[in-house]
C-alpha positions in Angstrom: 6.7 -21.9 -44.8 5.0 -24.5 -43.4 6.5 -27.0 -40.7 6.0 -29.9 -43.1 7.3 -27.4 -46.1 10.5 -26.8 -43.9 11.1 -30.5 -43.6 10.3 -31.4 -46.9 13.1 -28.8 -47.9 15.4 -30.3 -45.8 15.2 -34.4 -47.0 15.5 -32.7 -50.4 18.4 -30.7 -49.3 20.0 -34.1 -47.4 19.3 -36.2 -50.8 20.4 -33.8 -53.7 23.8 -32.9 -51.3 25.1 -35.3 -49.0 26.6 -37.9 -51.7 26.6 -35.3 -54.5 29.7 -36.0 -57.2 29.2 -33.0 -59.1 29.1 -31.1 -55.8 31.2 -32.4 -53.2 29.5 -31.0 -49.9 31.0 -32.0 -46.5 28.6 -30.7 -43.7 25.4 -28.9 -44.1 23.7 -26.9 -41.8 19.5 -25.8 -41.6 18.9 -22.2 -39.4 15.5 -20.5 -39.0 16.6 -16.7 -38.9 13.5 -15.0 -37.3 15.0 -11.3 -37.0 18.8 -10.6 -36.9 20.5 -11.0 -33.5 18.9 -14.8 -32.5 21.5 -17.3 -32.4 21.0 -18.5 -29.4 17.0 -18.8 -29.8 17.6 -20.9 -33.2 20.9 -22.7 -33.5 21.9 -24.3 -36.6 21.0 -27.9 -36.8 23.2 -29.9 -38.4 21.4 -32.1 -41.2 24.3 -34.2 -42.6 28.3 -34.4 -41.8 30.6 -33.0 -39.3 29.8 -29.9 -36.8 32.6 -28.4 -37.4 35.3 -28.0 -40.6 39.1 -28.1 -40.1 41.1 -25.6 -42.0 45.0 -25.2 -42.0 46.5 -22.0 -42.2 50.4 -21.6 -42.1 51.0 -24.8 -40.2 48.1 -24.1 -37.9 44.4 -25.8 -38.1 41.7 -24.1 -37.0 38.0 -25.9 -36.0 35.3 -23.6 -37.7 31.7 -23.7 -36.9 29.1 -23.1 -38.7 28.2 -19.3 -37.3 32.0 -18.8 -37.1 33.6 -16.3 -40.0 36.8 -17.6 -41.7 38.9 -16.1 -44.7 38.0 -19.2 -47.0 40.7 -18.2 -49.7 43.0 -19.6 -47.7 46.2 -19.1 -49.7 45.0 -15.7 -49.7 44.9 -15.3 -45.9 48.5 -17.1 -45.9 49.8 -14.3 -48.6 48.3 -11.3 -46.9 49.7 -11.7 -43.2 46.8 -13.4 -41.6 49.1 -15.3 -39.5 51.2 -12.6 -38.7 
């Protein structure tokens, strides 16, 4: 895609999503994935919301980032001995 493609995309992304009703979104993040194994080179950039979600788990909160992986069932997670 084009650079003016990619940023098209992205105000479309930012308008359909960032006061959606029907789809209540609270962060969203745009990465460029040129070959697996690249974070570094190509961090996500954050187009609207927070950097970071907070979960809680069994009492516990956890601050997840966007690259991070989290169980997100969490009742599931609670139930299974994720905490344990």
């Amino acid at each position: 895609m084009s650079e003016e493609n990619v940023t098209a995309l992205k105000q479309e992304l930012v308008q359909k999503f960032s006061n959606s009703v029907e789809v209540p979104v609270d962060s969203m993040f745009f990465k460029v994935m040129e070959k697996h194994g690249q974070s570094e080179k190509n961090p996500p950039e954050l187009l609207f919301g927070k950097k970071f979600i907070t979960e809680t788990v069994s009492g516990l909160q956890f601050r997840i980032s966007p690259e991070a992986f989290f169980q997100v069932n969490t009742k599931a997670a609670e139930v299974s001995g994720f905490m344990c």
